[in-house]
ROSE-4610 file (N, C-alpha, C; in Angstrom, 1 decimal, always signed):
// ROSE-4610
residu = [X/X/X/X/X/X/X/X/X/X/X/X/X/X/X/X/X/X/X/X/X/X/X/X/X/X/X/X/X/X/X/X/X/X/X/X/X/X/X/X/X/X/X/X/X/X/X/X/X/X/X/X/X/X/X/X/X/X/X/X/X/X/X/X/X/X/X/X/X/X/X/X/X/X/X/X/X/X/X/X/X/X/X/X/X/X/X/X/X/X/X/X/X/X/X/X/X/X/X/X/X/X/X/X/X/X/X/X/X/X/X/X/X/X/X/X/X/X/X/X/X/X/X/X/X/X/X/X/X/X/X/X/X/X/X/X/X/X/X/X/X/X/X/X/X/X/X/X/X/X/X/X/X/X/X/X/X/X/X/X/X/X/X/X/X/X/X/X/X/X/X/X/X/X/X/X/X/X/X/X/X/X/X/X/X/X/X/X/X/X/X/X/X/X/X/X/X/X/X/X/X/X/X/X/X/X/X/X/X/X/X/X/X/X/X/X/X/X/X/X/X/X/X/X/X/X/X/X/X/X/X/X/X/X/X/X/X/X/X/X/X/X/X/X/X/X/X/X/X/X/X/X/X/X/X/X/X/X/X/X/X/X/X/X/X/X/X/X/X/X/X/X/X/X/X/X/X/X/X/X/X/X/X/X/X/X/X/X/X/X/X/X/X/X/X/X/X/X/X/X/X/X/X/X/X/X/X/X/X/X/X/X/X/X/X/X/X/X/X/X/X/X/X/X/X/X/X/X/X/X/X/X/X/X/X/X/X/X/X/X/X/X/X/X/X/X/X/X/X/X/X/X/X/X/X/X/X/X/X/X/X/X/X/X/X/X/X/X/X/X/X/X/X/X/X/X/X/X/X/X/X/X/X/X/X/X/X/X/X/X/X/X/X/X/X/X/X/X/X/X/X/X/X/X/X/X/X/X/X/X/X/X/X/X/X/X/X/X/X/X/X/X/X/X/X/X/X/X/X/X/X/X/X/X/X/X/X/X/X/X/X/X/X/X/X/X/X/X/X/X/X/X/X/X/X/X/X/X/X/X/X/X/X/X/X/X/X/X/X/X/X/X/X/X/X/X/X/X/X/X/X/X/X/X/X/X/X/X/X/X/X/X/X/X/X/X/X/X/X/X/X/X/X/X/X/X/X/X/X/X/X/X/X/X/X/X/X/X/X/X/X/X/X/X/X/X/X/X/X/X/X/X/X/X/X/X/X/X/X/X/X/X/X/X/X/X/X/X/X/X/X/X/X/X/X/X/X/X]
num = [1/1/1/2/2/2/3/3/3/4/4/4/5/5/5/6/6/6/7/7/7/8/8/8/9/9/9/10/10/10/11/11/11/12/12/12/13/13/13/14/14/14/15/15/15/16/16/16/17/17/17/18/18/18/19/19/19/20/20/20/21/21/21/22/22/22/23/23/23/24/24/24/25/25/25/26/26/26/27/27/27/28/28/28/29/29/29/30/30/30/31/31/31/32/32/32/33/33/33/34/34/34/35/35/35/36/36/36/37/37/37/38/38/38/39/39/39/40/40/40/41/41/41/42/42/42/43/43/43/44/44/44/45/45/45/46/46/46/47/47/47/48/48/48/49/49/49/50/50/50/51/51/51/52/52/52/53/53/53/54/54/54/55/55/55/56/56/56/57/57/57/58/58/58/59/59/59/60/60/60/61/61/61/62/62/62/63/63/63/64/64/64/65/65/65/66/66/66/67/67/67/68/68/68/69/69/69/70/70/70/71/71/71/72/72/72/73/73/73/74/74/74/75/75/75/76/76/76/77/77/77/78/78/78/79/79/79/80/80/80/81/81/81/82/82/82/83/83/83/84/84/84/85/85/85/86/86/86/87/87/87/88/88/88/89/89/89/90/90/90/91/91/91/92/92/92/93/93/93/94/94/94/95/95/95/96/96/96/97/97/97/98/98/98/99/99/99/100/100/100/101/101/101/102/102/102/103/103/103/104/104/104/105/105/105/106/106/106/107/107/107/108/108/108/109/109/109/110/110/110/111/111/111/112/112/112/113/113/113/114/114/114/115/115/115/116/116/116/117/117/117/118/118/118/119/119/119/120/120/120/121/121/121/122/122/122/123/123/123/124/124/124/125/125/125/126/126/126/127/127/127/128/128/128/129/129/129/130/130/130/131/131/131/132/132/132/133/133/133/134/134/134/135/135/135/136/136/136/137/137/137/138/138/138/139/139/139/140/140/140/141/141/141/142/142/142/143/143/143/144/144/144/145/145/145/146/146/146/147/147/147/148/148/148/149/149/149/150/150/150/151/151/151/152/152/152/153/153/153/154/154/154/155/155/155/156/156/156/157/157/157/158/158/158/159/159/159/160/160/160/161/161/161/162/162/162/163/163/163/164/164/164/165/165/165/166/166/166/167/167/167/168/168/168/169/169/169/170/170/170/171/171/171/172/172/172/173/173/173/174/174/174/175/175/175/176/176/176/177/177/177/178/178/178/179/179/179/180/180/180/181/181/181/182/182/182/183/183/183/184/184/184/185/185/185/186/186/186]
x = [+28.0/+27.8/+28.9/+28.4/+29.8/+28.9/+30.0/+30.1/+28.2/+28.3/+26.4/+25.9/+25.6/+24.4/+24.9/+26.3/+26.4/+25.5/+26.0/+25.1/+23.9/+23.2/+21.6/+21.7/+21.9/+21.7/+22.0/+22.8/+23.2/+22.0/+21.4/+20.4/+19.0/+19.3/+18.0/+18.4/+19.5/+19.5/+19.4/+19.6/+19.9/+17.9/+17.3/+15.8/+15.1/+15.9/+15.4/+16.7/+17.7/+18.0/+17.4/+17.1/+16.6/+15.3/+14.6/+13.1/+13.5/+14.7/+14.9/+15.4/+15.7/+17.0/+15.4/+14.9/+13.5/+12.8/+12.5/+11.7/+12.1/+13.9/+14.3/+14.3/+14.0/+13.0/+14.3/+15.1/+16.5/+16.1/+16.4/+16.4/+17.3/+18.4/+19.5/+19.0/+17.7/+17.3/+16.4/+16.1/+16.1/+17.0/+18.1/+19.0/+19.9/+19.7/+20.1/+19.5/+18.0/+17.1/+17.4/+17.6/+17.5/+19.2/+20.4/+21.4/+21.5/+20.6/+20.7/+19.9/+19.0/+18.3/+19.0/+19.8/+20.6/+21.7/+22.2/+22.9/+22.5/+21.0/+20.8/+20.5/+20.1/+19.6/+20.7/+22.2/+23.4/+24.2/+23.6/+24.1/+22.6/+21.8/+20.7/+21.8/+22.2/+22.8/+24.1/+24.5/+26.5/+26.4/+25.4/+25.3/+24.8/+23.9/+23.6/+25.0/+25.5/+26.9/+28.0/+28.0/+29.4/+29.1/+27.7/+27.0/+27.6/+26.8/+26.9/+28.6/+29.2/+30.6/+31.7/+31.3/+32.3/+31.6/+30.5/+30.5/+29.7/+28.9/+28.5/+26.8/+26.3/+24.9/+24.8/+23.6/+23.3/+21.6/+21.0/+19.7/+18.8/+19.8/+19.7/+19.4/+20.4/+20.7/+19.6/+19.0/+17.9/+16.8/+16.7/+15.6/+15.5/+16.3/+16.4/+16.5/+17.2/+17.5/+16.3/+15.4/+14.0/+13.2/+13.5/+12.8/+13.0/+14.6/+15.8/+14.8/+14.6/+14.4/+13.1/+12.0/+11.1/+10.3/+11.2/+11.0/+11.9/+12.8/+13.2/+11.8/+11.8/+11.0/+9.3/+9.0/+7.9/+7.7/+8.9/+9.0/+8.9/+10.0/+9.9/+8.6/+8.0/+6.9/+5.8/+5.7/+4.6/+5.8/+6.2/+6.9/+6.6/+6.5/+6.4/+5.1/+3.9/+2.7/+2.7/+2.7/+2.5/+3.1/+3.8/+4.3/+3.4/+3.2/+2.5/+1.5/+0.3/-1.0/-2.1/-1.6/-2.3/-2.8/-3.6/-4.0/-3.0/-2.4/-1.3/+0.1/+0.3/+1.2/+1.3/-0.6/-1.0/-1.1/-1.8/-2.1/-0.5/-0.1/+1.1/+2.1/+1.9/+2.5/+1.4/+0.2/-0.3/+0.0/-0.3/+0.2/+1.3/+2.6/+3.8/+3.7/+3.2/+3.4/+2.0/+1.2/+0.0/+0.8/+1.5/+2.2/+3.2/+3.9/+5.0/+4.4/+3.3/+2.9/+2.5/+1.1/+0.7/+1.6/+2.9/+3.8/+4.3/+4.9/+5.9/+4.5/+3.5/+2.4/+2.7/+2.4/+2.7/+4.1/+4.8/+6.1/+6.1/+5.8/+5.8/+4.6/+3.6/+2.6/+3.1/+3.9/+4.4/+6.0/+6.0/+7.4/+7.0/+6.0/+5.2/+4.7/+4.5/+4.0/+5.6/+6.8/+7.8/+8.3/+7.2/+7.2/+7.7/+9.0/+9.4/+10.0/+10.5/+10.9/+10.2/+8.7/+7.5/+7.9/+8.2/+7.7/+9.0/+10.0/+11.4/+11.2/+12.6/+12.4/+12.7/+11.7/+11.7/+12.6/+13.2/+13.6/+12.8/+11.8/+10.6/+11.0/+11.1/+11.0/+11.9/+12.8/+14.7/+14.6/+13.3/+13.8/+12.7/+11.3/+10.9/+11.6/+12.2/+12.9/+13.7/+14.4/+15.3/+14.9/+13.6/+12.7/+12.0/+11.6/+11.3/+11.7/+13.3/+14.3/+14.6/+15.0/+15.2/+13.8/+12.8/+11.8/+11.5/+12.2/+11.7/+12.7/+14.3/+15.5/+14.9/+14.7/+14.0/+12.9/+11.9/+10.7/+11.3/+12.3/+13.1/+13.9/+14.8/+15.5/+14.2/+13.5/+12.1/+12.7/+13.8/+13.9/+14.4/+14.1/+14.8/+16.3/+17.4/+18.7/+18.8/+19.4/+19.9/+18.4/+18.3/+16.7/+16.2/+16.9/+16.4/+14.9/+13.9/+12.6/+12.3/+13.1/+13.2/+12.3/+11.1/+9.8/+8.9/+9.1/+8.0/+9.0/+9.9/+10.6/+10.3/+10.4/+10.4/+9.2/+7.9/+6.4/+6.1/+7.0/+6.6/+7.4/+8.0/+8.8/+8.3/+7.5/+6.7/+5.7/+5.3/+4.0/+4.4/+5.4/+5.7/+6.7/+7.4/+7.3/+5.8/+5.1/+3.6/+3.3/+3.6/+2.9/+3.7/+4.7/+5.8/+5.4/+5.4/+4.5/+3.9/+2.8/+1.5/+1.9/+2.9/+3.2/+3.7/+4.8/+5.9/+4.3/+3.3/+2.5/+1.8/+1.4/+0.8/+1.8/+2.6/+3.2/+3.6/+3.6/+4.0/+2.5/+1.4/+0.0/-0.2/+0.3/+0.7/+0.9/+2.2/+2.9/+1.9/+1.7/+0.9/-0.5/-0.7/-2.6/-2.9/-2.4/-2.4/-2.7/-1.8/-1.8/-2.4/-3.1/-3.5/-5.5/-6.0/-6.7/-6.8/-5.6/-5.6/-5.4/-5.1/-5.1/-3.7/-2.8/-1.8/-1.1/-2.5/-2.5/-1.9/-2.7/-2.6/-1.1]
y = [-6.6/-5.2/-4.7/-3.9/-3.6/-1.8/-1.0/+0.3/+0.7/+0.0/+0.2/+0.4/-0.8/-0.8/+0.0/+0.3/+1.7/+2.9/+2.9/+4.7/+4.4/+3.2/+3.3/+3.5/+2.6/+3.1/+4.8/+5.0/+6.7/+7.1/+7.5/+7.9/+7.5/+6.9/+6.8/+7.3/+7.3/+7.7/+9.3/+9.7/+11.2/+11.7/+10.8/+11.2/+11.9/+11.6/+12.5/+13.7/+13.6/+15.0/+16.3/+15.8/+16.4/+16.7/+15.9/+16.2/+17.8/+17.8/+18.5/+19.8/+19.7/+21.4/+21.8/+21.1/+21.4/+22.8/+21.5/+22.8/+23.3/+24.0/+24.6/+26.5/+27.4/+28.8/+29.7/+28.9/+30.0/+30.2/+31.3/+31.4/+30.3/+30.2/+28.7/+27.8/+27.2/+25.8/+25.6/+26.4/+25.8/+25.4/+26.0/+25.9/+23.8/+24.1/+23.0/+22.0/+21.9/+20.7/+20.5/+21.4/+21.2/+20.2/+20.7/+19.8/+18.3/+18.5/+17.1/+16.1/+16.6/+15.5/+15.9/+16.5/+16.6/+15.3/+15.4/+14.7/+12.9/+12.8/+11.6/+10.8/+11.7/+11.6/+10.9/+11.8/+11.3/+10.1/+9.5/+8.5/+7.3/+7.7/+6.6/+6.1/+7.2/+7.1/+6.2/+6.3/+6.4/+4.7/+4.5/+3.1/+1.9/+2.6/+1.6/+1.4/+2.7/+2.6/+1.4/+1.6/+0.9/-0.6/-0.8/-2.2/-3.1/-2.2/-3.1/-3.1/-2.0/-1.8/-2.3/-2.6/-3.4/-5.2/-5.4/-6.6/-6.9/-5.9/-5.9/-5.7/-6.2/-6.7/-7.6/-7.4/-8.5/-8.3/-9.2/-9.0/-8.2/-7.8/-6.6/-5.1/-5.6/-3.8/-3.8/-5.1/-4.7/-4.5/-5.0/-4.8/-3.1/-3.1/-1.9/-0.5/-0.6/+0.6/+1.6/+0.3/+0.6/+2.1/+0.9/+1.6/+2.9/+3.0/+4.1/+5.7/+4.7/+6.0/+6.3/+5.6/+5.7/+6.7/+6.4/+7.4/+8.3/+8.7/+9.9/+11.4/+10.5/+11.1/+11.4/+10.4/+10.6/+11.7/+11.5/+12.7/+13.5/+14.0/+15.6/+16.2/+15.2/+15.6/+15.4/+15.6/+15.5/+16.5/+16.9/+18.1/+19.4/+19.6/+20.2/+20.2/+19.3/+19.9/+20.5/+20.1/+20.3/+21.8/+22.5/+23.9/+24.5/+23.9/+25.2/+24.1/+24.5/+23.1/+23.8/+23.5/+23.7/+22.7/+22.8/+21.4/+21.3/+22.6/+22.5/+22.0/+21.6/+20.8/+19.3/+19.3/+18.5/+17.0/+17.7/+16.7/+15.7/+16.7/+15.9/+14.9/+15.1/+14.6/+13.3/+13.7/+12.2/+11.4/+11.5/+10.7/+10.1/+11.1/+10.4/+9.2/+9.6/+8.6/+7.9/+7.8/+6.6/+5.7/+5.9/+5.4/+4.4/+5.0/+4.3/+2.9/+3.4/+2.7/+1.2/+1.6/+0.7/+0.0/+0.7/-0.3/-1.4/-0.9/-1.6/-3.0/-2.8/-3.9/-5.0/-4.1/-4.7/-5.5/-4.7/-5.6/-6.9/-6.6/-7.9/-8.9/-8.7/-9.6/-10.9/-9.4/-10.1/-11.2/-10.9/-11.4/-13.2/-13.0/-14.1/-15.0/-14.7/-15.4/-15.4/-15.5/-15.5/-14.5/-13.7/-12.5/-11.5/-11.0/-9.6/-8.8/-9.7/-8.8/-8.6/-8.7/-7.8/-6.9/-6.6/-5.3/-5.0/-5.1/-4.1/-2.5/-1.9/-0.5/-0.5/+0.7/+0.8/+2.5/+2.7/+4.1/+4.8/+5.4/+5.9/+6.0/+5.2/+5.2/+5.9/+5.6/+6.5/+8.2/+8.4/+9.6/+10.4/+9.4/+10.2/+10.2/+9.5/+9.7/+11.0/+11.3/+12.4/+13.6/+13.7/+14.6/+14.8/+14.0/+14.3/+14.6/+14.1/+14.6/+15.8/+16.5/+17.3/+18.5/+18.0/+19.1/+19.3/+17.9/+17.9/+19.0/+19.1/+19.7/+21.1/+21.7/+23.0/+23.8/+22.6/+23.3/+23.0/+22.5/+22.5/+23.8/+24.2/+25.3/+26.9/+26.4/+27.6/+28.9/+29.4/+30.9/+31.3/+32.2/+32.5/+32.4/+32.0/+32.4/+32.7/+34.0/+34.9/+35.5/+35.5/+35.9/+34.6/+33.3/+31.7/+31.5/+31.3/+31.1/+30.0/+29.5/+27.9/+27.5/+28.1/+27.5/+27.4/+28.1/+27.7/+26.5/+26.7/+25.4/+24.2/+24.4/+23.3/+22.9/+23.6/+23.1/+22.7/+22.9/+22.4/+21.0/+21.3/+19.8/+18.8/+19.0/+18.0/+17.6/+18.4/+18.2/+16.9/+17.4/+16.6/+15.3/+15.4/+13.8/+13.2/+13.9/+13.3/+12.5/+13.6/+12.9/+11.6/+11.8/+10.4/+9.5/+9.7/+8.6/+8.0/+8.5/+7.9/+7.1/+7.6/+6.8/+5.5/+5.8/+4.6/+3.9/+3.8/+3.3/+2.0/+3.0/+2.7/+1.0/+1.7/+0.5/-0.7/-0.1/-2.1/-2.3/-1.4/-2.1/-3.2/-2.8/-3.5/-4.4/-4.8/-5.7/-6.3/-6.0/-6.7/-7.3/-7.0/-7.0/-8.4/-9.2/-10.1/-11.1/-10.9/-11.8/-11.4/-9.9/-9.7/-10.1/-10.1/-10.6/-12.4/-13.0/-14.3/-14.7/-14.1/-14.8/-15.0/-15.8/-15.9/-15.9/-16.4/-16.8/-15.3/-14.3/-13.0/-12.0]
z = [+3.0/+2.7/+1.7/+0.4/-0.4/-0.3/-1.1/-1.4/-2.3/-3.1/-3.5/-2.4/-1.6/-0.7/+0.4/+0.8/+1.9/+1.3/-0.2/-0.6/-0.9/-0.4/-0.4/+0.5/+2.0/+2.9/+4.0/+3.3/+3.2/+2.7/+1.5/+1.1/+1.7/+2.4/+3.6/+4.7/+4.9/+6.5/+6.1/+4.8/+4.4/+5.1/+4.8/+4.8/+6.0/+7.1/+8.7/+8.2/+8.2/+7.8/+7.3/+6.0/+4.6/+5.5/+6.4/+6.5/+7.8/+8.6/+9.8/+8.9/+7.6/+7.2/+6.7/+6.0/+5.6/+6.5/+7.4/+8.3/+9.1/+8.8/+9.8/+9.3/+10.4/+10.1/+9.3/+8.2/+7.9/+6.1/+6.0/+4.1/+3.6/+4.0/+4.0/+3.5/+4.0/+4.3/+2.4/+2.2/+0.9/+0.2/+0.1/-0.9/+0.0/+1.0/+1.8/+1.6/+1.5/+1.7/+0.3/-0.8/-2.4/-2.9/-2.2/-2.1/-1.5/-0.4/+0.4/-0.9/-1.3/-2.7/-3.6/-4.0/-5.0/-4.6/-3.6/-3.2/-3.2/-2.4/-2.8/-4.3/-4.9/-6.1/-7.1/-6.5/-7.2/-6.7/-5.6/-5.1/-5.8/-5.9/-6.7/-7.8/-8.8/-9.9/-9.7/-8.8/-8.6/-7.7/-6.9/-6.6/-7.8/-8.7/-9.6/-10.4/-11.1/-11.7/-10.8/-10.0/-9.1/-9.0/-8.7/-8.9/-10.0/-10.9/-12.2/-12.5/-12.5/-13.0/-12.3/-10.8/-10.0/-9.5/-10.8/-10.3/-8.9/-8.3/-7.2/-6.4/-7.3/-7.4/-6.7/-5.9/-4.7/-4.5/-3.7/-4.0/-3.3/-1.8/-0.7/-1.5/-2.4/-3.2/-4.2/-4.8/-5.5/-5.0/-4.1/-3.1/-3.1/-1.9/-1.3/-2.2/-2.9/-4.4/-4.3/-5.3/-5.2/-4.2/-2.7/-1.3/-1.6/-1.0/-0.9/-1.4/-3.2/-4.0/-3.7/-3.4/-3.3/-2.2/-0.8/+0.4/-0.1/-0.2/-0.6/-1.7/-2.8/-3.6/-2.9/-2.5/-1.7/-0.5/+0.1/+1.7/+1.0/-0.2/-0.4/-1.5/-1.9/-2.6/-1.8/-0.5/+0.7/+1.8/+1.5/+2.1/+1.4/+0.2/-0.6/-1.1/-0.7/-1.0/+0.6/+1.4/+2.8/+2.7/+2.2/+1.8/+1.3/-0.2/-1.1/-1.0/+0.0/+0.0/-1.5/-2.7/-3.8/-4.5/-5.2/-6.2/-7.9/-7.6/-8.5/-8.9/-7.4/-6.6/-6.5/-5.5/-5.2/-6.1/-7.1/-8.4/-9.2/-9.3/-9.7/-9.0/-7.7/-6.4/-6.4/-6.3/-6.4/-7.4/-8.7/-10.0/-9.7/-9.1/-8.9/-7.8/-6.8/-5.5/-5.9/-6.0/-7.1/-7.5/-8.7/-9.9/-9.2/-7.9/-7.6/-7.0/-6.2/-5.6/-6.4/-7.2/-8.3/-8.3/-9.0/-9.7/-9.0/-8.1/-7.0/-6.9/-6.2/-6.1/-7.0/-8.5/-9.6/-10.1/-9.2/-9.7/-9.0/-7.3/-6.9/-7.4/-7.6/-8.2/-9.5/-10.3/-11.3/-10.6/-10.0/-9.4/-9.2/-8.4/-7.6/-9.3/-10.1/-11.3/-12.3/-11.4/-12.4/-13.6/-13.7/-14.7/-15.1/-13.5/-13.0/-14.7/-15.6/-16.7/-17.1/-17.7/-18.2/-17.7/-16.3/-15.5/-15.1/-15.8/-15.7/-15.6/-15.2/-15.7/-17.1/-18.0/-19.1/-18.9/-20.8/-21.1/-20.7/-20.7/-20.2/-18.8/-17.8/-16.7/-16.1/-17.1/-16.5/-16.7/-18.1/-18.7/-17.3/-16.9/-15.9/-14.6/-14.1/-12.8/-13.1/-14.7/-14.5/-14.3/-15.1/-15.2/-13.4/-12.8/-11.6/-10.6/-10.6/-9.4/-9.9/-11.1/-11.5/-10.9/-11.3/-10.5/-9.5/-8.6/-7.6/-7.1/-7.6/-7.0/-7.4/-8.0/-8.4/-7.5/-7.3/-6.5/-5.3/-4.7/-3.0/-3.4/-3.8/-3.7/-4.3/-4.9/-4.5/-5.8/-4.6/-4.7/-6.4/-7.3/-8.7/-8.3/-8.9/-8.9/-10.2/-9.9/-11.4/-11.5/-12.9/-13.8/-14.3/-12.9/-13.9/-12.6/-13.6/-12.4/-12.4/-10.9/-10.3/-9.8/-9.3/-9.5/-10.7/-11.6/-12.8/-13.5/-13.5/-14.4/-13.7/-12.3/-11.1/-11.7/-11.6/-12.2/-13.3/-14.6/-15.6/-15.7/-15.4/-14.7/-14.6/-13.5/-12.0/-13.0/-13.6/-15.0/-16.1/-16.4/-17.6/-17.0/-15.8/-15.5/-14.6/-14.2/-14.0/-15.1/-16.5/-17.9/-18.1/-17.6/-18.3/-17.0/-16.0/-15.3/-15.5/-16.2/-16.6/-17.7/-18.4/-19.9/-19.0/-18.3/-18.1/-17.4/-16.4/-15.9/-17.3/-18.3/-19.2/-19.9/-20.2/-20.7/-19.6/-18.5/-17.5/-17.3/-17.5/-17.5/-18.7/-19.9/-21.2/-21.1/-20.8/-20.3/-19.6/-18.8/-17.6/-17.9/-18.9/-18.7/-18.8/-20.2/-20.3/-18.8/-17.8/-16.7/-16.0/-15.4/-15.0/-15.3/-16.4/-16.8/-16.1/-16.3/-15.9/-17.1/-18.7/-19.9/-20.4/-20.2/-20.3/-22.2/-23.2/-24.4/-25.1/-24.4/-25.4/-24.8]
């Protein structure tokens, strides 16, 4: 066990919390449930940093990273349609949690054929995670602060890393097709 994989595991255990300030009946609990993912969100970042920078990469922490981020992003984007039950919401929350899904399959498939670098994280992939936690932190804290309107930014947000989903999706399909076909030539 080194300092990485504590703040993954922190960021999971953050996930019954974050799910309890959620639905608890106070004006507070926005602004709370929006820190607690702010909070994990910064430890996604701050474990990968320490990893790589202190030498401390292990195969637990690559494993798990992944998970960590994965239920996090997923609970509060199914917390959050389960709020505003819209198809405005809705739609974009599937793309995200689809996409994750797909991929991950995909990664291991590729894993199993030796491949896993085809199917690295790409730039793309980073600029949509930033874009997503970022909307996702917006549409949890809800309410305008100042004259800044934290739901419509939150939604155009959620939109445009949807769209970068789909891109980052597109390219490890790219990658991928070749073997997925079974044609290794092309």
């Amino acid at each position: 066990m080194n300092l990485p994989n504590s703040l993954t595991l922190f960021r999971i255990a953050l996930i019954p919390v974050f799910v309890v300030v959620f639905y608890l009946p106070f004006n507070w609990s926005y602004v709370a449930t929006a820190f607690i993912f702010a909070l994990a969100a910064s430890t996604d970042w701050l474990d990968g940093y320490l990893a790589r920078s202190m030498n401390q990469t292990s195969a637990f922490g690559a494993f798990l990273d992944p998970v960590a981020d994965k239920l996090m992003v997923a609970t509060a984007l199914v917390l959050l349609v389960q709020q505003e039950s819209t198809a405005w919401l809705t739609i974009p929350a599937l793309i995200i949690i689809g996409r994750e899904i797909a991929i991950s399959a995909l990664r291991e498939w590729m894993s199993t054929l030796g491949e896993s670098a085809s199917v690295a994280v790409s730039y793309i992939g980073k600029i949509k995670t930033f874009a997503q936690m970022l909307a996702i932190f917006l549409l949890l804290l809800h309410n305008p602060v100042a004259d800044f309107p934290v739901r419509e930014v939150g939604y155009v947000l959620i939109y445009a890393a949807a769209a970068l989903t789909l891109w980052s999706m597109v390219i490890y399909l790219r990658a991928a097709w070749p073997k997925l076909l079974g044609n290794s030539d092309n």
